[in-house]
PyMOL CGO cylinders between C-alpha atoms (Angstrom):
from pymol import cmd
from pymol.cgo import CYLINDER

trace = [
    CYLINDER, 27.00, -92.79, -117.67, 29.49, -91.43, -119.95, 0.3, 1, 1, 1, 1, 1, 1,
    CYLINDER, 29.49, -91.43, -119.95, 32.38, -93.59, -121.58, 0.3, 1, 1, 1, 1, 1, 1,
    CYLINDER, 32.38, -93.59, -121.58, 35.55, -92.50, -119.67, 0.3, 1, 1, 1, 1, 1, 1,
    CYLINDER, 35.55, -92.50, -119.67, 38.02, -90.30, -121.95, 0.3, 1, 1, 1, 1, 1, 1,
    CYLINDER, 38.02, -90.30, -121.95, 41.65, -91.52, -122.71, 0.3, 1, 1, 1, 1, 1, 1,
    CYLINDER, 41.65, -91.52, -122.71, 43.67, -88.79, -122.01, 0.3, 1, 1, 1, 1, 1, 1,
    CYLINDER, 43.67, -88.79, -122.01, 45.69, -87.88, -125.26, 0.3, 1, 1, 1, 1, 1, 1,
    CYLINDER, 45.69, -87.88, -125.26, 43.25, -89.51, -129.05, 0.3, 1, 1, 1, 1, 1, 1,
    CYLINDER, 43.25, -89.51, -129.05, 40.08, -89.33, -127.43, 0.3, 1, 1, 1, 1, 1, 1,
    CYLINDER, 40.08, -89.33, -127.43, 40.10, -85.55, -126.47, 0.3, 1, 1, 1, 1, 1, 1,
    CYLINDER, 40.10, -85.55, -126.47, 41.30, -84.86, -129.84, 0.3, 1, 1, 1, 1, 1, 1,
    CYLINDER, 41.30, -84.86, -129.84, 38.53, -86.37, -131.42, 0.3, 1, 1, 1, 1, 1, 1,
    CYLINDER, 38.53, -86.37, -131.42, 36.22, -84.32, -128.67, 0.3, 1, 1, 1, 1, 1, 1,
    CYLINDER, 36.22, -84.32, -128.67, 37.73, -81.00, -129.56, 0.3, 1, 1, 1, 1, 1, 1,
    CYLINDER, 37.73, -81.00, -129.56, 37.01, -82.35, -133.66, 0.3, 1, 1, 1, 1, 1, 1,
    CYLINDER, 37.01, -82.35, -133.66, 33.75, -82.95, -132.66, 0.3, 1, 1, 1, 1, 1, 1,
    CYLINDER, 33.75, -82.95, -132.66, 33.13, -79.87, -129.81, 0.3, 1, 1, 1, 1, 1, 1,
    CYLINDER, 33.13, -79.87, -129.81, 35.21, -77.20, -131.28, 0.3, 1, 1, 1, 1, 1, 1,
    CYLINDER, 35.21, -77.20, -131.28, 37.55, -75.15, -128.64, 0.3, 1, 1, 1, 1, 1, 1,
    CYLINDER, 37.55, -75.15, -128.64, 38.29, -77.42, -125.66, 0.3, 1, 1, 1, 1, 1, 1,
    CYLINDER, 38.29, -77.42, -125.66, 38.51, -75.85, -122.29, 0.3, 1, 1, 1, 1, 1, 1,
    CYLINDER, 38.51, -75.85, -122.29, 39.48, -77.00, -118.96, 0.3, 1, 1, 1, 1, 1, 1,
    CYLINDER, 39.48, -77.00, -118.96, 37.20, -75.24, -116.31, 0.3, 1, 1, 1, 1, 1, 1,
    CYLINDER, 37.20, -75.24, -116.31, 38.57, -74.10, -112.95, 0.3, 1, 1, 1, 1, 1, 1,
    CYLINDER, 38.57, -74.10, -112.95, 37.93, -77.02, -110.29, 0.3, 1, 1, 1, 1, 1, 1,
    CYLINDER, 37.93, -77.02, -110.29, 37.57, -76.22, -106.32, 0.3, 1, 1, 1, 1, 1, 1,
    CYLINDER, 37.57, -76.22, -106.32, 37.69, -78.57, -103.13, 0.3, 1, 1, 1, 1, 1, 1,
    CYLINDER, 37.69, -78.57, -103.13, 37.93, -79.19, -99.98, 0.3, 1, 1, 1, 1, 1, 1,
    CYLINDER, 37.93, -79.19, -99.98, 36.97, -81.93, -97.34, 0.3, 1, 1, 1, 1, 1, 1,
    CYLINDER, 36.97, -81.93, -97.34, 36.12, -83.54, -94.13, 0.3, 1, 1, 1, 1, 1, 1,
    CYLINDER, 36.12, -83.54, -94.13, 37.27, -87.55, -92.76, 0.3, 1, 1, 1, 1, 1, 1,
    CYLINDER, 37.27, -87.55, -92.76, 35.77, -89.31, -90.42, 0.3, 1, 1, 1, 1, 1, 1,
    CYLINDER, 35.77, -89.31, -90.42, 36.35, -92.83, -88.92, 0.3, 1, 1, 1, 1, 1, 1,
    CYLINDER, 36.35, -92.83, -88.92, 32.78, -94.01, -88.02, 0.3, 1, 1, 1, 1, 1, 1,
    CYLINDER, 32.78, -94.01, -88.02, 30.56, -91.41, -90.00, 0.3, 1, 1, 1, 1, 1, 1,
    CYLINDER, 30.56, -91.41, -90.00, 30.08, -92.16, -93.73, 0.3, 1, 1, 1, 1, 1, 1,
    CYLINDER, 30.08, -92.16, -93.73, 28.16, -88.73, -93.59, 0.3, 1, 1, 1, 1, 1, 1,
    CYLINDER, 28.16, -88.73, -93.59, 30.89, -87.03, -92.44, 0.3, 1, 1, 1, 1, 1, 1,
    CYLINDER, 30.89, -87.03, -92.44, 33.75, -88.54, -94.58, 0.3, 1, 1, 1, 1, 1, 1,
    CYLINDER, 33.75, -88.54, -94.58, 33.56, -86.77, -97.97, 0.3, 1, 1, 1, 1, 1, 1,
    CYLINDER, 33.56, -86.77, -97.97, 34.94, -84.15, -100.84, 0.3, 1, 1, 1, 1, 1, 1,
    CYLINDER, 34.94, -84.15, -100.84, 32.93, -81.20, -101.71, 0.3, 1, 1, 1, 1, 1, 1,
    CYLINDER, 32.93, -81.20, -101.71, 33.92, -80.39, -105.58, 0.3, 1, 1, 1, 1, 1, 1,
    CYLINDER, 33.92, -80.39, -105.58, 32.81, -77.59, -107.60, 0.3, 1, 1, 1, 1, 1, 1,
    CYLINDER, 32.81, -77.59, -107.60, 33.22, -77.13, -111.15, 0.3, 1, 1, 1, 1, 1, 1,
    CYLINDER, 33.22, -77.13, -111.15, 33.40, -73.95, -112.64, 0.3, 1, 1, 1, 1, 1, 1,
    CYLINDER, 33.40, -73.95, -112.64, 31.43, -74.12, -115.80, 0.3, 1, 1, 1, 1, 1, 1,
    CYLINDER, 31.43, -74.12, -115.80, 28.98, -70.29, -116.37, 0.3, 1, 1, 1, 1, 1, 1,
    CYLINDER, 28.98, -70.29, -116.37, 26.04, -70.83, -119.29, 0.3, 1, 1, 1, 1, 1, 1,
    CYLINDER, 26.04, -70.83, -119.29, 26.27, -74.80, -119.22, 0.3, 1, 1, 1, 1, 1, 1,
    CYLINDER, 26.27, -74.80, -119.22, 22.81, -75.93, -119.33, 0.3, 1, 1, 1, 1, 1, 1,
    CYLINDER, 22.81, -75.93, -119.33, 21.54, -80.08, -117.72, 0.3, 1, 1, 1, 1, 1, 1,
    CYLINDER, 21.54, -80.08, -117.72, 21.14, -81.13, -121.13, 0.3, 1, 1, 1, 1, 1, 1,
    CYLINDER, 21.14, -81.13, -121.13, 24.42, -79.91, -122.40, 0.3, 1, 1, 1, 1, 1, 1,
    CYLINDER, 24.42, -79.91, -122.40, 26.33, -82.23, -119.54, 0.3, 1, 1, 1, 1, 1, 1,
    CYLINDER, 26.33, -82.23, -119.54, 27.52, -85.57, -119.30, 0.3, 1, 1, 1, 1, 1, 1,
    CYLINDER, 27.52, -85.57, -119.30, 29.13, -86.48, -116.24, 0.3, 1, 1, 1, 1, 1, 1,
    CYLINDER, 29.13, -86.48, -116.24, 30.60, -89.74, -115.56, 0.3, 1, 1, 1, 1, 1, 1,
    CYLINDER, 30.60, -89.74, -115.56, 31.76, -90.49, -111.80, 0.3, 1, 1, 1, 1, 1, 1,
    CYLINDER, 31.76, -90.49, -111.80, 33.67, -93.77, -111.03, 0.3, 1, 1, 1, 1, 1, 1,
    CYLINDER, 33.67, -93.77, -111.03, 35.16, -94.94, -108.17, 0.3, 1, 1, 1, 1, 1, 1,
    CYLINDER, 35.16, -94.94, -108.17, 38.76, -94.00, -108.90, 0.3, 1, 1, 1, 1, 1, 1,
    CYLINDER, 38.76, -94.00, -108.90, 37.44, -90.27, -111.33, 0.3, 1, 1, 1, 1, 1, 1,
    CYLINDER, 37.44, -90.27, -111.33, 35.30, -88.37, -112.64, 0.3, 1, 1, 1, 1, 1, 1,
    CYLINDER, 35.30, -88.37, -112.64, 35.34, -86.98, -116.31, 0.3, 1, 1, 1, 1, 1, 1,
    CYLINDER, 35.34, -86.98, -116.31, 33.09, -83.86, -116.97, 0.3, 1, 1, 1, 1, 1, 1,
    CYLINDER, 33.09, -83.86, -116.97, 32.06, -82.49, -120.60, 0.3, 1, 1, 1, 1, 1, 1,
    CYLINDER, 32.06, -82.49, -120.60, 29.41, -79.74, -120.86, 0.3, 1, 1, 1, 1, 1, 1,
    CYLINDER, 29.41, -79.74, -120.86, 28.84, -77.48, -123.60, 0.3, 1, 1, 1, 1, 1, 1,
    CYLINDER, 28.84, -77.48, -123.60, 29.07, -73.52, -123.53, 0.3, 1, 1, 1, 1, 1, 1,
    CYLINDER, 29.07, -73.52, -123.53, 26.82, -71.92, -126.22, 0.3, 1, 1, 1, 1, 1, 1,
    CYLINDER, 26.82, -71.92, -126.22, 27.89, -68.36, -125.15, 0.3, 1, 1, 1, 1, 1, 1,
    CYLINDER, 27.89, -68.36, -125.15, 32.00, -69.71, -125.40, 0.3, 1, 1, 1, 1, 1, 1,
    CYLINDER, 32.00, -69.71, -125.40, 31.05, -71.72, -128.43, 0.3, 1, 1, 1, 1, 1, 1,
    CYLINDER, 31.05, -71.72, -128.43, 32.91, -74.52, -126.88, 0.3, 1, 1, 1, 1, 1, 1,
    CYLINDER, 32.91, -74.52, -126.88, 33.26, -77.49, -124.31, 0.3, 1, 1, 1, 1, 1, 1,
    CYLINDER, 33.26, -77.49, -124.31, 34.48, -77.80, -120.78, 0.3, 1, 1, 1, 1, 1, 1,
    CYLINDER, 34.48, -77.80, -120.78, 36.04, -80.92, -120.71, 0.3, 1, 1, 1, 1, 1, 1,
    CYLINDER, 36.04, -80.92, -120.71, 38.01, -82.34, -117.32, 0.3, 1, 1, 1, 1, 1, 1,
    CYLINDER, 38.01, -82.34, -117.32, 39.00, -85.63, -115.85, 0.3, 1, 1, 1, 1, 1, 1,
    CYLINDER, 39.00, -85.63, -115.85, 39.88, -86.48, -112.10, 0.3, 1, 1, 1, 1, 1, 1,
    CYLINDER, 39.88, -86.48, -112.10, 41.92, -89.37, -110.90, 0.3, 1, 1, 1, 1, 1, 1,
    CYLINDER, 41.92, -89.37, -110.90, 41.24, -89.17, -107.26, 0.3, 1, 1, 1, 1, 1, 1,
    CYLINDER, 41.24, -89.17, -107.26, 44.03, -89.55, -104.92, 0.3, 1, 1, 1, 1, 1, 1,
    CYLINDER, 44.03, -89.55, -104.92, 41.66, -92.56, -103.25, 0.3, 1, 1, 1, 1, 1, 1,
    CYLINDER, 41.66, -92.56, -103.25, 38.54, -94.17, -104.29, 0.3, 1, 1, 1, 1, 1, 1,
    CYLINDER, 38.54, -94.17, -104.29, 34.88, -92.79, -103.63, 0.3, 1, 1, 1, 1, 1, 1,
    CYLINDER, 34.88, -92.79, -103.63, 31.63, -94.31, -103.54, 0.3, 1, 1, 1, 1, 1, 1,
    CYLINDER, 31.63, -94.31, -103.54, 29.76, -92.90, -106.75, 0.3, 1, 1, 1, 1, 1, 1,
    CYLINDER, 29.76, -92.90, -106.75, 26.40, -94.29, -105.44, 0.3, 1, 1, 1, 1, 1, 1,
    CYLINDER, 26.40, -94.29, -105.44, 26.83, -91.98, -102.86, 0.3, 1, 1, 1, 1, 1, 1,
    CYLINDER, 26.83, -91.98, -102.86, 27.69, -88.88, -104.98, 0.3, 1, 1, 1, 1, 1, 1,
    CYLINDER, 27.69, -88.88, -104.98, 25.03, -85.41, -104.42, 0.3, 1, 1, 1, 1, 1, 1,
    CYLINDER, 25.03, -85.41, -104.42, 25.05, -82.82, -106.95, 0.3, 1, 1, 1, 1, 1, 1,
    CYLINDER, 25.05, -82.82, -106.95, 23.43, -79.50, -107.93, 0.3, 1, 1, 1, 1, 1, 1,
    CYLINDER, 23.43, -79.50, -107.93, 23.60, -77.63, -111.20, 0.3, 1, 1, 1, 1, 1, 1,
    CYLINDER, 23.60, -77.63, -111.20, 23.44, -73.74, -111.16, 0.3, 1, 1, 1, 1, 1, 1,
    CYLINDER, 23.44, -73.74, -111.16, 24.23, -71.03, -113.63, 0.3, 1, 1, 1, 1, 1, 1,
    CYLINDER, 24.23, -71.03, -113.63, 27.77, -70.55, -112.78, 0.3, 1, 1, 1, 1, 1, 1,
    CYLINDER, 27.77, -70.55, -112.78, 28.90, -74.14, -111.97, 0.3, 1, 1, 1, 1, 1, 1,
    CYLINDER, 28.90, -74.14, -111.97, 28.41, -77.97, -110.85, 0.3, 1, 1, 1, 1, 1, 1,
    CYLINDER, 28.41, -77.97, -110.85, 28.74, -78.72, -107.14, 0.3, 1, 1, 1, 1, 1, 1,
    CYLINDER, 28.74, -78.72, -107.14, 29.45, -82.03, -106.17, 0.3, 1, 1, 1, 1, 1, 1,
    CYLINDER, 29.45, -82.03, -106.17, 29.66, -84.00, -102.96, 0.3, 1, 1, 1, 1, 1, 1,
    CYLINDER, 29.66, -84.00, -102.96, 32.05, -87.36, -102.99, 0.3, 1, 1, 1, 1, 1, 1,
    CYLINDER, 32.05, -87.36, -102.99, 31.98, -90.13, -100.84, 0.3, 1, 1, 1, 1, 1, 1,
    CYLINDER, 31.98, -90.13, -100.84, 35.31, -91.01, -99.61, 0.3, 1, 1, 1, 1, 1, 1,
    CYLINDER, 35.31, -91.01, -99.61, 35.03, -94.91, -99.61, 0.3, 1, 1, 1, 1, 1, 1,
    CYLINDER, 35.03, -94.91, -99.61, 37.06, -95.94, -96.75, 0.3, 1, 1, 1, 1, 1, 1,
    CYLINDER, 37.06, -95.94, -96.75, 36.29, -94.02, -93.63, 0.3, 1, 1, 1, 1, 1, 1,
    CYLINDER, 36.29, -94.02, -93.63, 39.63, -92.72, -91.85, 0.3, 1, 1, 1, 1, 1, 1,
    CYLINDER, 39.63, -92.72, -91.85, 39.80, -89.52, -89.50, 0.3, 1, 1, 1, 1, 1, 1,
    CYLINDER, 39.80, -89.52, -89.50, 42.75, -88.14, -91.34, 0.3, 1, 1, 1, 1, 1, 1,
    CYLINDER, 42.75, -88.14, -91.34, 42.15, -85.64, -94.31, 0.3, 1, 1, 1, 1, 1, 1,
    CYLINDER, 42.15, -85.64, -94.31, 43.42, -86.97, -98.14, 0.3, 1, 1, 1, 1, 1, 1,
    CYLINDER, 43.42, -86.97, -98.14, 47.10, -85.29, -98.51, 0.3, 1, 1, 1, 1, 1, 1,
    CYLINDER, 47.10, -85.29, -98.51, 45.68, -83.74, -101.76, 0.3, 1, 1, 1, 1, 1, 1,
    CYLINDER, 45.68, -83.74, -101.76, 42.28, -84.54, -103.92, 0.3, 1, 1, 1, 1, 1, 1,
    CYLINDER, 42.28, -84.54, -103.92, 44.18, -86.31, -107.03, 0.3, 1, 1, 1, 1, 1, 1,
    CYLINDER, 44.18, -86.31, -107.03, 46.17, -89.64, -107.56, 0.3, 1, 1, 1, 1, 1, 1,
    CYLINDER, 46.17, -89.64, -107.56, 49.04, -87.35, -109.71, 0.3, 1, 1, 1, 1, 1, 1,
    CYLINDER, 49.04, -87.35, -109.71, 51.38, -85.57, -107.09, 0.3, 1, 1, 1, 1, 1, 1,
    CYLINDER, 51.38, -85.57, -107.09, 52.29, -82.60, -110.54, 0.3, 1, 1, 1, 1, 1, 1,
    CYLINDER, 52.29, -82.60, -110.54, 50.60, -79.26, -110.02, 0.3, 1, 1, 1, 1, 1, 1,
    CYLINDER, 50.60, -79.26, -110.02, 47.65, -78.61, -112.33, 0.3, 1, 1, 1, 1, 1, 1,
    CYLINDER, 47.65, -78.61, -112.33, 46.97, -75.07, -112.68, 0.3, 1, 1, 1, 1, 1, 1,
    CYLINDER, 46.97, -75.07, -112.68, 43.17, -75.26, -112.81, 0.3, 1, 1, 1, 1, 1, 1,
    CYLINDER, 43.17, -75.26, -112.81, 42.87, -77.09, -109.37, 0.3, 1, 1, 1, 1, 1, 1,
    CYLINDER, 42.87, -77.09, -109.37, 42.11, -74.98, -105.76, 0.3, 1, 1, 1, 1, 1, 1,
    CYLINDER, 42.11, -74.98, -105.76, 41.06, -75.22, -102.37, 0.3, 1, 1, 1, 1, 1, 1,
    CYLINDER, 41.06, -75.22, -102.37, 37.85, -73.98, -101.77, 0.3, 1, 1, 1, 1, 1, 1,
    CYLINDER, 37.85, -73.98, -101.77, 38.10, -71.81, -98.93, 0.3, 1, 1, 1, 1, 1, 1,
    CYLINDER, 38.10, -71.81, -98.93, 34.64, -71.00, -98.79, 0.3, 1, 1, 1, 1, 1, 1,
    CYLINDER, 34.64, -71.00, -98.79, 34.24, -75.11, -97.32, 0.3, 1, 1, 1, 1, 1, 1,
    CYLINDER, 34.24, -75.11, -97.32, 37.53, -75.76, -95.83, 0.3, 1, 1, 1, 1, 1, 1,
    CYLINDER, 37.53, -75.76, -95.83, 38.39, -76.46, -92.21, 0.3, 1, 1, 1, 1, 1, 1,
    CYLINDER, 38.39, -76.46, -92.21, 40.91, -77.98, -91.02, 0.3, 1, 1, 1, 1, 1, 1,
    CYLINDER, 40.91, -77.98, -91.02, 41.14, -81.58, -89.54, 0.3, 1, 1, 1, 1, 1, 1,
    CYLINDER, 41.14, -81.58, -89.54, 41.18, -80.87, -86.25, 0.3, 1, 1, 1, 1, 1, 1,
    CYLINDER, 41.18, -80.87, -86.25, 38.72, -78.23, -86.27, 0.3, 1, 1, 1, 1, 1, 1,
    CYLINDER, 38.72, -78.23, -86.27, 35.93, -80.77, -87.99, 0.3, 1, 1, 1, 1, 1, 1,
    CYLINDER, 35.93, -80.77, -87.99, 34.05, -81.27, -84.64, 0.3, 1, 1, 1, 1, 1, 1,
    CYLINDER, 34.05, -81.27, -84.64, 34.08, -77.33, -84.10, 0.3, 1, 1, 1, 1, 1, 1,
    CYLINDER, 34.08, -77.33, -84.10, 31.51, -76.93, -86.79, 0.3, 1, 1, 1, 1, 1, 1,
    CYLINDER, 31.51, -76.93, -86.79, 27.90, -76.24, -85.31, 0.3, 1, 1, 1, 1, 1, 1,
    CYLINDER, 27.90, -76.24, -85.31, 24.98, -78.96, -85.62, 0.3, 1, 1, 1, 1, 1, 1,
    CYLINDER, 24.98, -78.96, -85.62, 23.02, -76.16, -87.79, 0.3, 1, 1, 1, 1, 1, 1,
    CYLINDER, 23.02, -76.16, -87.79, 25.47, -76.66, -90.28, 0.3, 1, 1, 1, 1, 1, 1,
    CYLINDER, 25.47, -76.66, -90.28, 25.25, -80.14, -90.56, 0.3, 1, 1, 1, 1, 1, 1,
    CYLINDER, 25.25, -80.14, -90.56, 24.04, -79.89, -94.07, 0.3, 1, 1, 1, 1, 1, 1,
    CYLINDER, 24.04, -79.89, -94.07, 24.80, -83.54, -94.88, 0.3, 1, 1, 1, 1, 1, 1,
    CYLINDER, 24.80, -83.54, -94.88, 21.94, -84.36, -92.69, 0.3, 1, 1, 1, 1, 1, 1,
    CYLINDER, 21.94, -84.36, -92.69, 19.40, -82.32, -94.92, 0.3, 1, 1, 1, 1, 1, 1,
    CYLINDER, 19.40, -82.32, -94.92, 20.79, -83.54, -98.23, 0.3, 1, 1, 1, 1, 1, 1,
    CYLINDER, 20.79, -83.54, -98.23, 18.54, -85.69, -100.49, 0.3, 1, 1, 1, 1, 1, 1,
    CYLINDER, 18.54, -85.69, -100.49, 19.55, -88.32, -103.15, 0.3, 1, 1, 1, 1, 1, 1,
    CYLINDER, 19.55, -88.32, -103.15, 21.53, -88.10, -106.48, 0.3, 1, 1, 1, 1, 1, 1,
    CYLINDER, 21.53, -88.10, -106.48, 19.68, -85.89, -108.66, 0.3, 1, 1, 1, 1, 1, 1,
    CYLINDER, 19.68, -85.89, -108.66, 20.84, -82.62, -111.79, 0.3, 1, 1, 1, 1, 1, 1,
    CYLINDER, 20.84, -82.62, -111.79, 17.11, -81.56, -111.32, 0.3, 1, 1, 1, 1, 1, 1,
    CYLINDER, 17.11, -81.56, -111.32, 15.64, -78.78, -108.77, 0.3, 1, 1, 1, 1, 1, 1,
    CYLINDER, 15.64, -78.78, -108.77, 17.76, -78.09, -106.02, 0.3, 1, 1, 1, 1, 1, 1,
    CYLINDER, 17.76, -78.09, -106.02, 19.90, -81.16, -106.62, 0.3, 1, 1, 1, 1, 1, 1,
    CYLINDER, 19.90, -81.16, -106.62, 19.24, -82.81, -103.43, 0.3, 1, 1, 1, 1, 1, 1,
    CYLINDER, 19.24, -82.81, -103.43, 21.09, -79.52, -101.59, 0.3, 1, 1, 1, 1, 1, 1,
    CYLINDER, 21.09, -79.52, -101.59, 17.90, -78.68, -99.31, 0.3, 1, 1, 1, 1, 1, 1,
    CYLINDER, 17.90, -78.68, -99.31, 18.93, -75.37, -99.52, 0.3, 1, 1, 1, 1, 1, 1,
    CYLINDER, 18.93, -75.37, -99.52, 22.12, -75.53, -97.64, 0.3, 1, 1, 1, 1, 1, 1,
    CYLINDER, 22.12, -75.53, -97.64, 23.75, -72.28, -97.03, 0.3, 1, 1, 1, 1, 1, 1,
    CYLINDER, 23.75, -72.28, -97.03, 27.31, -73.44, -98.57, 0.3, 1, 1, 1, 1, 1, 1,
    CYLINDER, 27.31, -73.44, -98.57, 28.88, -69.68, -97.06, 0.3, 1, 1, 1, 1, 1, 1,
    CYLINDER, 28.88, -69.68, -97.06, 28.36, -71.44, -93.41, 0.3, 1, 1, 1, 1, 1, 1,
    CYLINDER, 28.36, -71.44, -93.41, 31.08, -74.42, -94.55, 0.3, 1, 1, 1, 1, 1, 1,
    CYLINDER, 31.08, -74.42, -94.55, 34.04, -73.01, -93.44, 0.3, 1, 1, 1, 1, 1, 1,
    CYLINDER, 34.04, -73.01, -93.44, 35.40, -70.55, -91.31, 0.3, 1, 1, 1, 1, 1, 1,
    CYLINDER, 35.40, -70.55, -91.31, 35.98, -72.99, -88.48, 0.3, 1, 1, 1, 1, 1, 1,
    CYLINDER, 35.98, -72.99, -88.48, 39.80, -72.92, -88.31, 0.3, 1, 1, 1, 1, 1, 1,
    CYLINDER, 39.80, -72.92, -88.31, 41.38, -71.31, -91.34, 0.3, 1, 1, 1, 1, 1, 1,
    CYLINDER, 41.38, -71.31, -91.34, 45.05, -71.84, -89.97, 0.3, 1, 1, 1, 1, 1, 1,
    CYLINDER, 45.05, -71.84, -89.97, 47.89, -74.58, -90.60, 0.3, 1, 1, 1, 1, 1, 1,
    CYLINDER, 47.89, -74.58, -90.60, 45.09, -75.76, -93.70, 0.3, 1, 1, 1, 1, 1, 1,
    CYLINDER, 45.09, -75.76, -93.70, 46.92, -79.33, -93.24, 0.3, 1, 1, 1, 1, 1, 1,
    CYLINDER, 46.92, -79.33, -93.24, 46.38, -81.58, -96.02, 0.3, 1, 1, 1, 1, 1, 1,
    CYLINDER, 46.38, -81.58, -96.02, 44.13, -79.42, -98.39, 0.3, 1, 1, 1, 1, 1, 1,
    CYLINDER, 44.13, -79.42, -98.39, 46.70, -81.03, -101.56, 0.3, 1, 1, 1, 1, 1, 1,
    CYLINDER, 46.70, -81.03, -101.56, 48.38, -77.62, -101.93, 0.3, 1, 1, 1, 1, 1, 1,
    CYLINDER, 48.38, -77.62, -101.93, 50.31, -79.99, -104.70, 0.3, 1, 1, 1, 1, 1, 1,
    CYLINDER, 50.31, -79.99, -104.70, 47.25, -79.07, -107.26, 0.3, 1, 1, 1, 1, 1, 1,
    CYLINDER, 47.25, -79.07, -107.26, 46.29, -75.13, -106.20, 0.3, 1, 1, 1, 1, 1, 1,
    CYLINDER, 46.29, -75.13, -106.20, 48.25, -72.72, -108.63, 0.3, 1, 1, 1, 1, 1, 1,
    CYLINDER, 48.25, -72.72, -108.63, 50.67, -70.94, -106.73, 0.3, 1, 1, 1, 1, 1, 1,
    CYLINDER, 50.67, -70.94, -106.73, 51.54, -68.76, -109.25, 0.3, 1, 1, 1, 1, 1, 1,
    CYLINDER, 51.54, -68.76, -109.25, 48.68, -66.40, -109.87, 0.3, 1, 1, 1, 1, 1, 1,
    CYLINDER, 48.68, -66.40, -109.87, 47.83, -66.16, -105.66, 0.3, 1, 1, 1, 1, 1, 1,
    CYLINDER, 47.83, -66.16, -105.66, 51.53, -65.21, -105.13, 0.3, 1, 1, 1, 1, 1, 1,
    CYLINDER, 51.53, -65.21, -105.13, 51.20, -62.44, -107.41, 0.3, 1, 1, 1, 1, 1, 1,
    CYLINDER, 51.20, -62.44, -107.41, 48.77, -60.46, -105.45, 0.3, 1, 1, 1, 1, 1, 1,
    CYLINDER, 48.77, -60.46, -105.45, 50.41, -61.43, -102.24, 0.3, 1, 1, 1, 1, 1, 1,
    CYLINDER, 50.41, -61.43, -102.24, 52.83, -59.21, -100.40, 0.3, 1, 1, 1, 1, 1, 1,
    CYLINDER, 52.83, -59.21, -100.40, 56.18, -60.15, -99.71, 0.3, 1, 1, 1, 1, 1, 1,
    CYLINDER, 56.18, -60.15, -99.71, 55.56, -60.20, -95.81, 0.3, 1, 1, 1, 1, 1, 1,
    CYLINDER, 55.56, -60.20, -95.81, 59.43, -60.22, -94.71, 0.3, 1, 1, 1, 1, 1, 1,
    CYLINDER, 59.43, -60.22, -94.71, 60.37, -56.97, -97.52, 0.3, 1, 1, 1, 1, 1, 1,
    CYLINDER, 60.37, -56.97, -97.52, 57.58, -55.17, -95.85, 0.3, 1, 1, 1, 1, 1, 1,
    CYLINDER, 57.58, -55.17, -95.85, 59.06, -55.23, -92.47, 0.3, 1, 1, 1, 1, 1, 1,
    CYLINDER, 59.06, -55.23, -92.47, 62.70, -54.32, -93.52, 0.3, 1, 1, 1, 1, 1, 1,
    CYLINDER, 62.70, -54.32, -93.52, 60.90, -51.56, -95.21, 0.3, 1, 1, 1, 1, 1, 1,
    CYLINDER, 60.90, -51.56, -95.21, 59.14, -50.34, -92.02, 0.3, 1, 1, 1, 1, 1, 1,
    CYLINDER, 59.14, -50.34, -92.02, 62.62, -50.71, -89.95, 0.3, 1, 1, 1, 1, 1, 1,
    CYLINDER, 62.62, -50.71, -89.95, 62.12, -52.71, -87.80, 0.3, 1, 1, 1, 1, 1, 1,
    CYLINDER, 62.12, -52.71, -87.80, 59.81, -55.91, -86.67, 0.3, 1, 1, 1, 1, 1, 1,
    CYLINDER, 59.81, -55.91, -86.67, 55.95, -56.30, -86.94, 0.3, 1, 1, 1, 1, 1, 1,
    CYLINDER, 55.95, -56.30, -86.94, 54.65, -54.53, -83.97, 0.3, 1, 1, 1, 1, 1, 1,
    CYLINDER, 54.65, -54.53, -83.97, 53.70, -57.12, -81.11, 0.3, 1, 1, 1, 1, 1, 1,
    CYLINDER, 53.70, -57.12, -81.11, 49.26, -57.92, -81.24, 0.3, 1, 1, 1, 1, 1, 1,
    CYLINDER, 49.26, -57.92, -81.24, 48.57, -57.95, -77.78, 0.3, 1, 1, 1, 1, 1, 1,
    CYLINDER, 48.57, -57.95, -77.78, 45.92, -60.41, -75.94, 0.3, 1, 1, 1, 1, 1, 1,
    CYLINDER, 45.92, -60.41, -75.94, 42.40, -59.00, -75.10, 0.3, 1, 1, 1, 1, 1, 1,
    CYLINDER, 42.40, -59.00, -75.10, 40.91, -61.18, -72.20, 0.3, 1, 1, 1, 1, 1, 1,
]
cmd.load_cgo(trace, "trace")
């Protein structure tokens, strides 16, 4: 495994070394359980296009992870660390390497039913950090999710190579189960900013129209 980076000298000496420095985009999501170690875990996925395996080092602990991988086409390196908000088991970790990114899936070491209040230890905003929506449900729609999509039963062992150990899950089958409330997906690290920009200001759209939002009546 990798030696860990210190935060401040030794990504200067990476970026002396590397070139351009940059910090890929980082989705996540979740699911807890109390009794299921299958069932208690963070999916991450690291947004890093025309990375190649033997450009990559990836170093998971039990308290973060710190990612390097090498872009010829950006003629520079991705470089991120994650303090988690709680530890993992890195034994436990699954990952798959495509074209476009690394997905990961992380053991949550103690099993608990509630969800993680966010995915790192630092309560700050980081801009590159957000939930994966594709994979999010929330906690108390968890048991809602169909047995076909049990996709942690069909996953194999640590592994960059083939399919990663991913058995060919269908990762657009993740979520969908429950997309209000989202309680607890760490809205503390997702970047506001550039989502609010392309959102509609819901309450000036109904003084525009004159009146309130027209009642959405129950089919039975």
């Amino acid at each position: 495994m990798s030696t860990a980076l210190k935060d401040t000298t030794d990504m200067k000496e990476m970026e002396a070394l590397h070139g351009n420095l940059i910090t890929p985009e980082v989705t996540w999501a979740q699911r807890s359980s109390a009794t299921d170690r299958e069932k208690n875990h963070v999916f991450l996925t690291i947004s890093v296009p025309d990375v190649s395996k033997d450009k990559i080092k990836l170093d998971i602990q039990p308290t973060h992870l710190n990612f390097q991988g090498y872009s010829e086409s950006k003629k520079g390196t991705y470089a991120v660390k994650l303090e988690f908000y709680a530890e993992i088991d890195p034994a436990a970790t699954k990952n798959r390497h495509t074209p476009r990114d690394i997905e990961l899936v992380l053991q949550k070491k103690e099993l608990d039913e509630h969800f993680w209040p966010r995915l790192l230890k630092d309560k700050n905003k980081v801009h590159f950090l957000k939930t994966d929506f594709d994979k999010w449900v929330d906690e108390d729609e968890q048991d809602a999710v169909a047995d076909d999509d049990d996709y942690m039963s069909r996953m194999g062992g640590m592994g960059m190579g083939g399919d990663g150990g991913f058995g060919g899950i269908d990762f657009s089958k993740l979520g969908g189960a429950g997309m209000g409330g989202m309680g607890g997906m760490g809205g503390d690290e997702e970047d506001e900013g550039e989502d609010d920009e392309d959102m509609p200001d819901l309450e000036d759209d109904d003084a525009k129209a004159g009146g309130a939002p027209p009642k959405i009546e129950e089919v039975e």
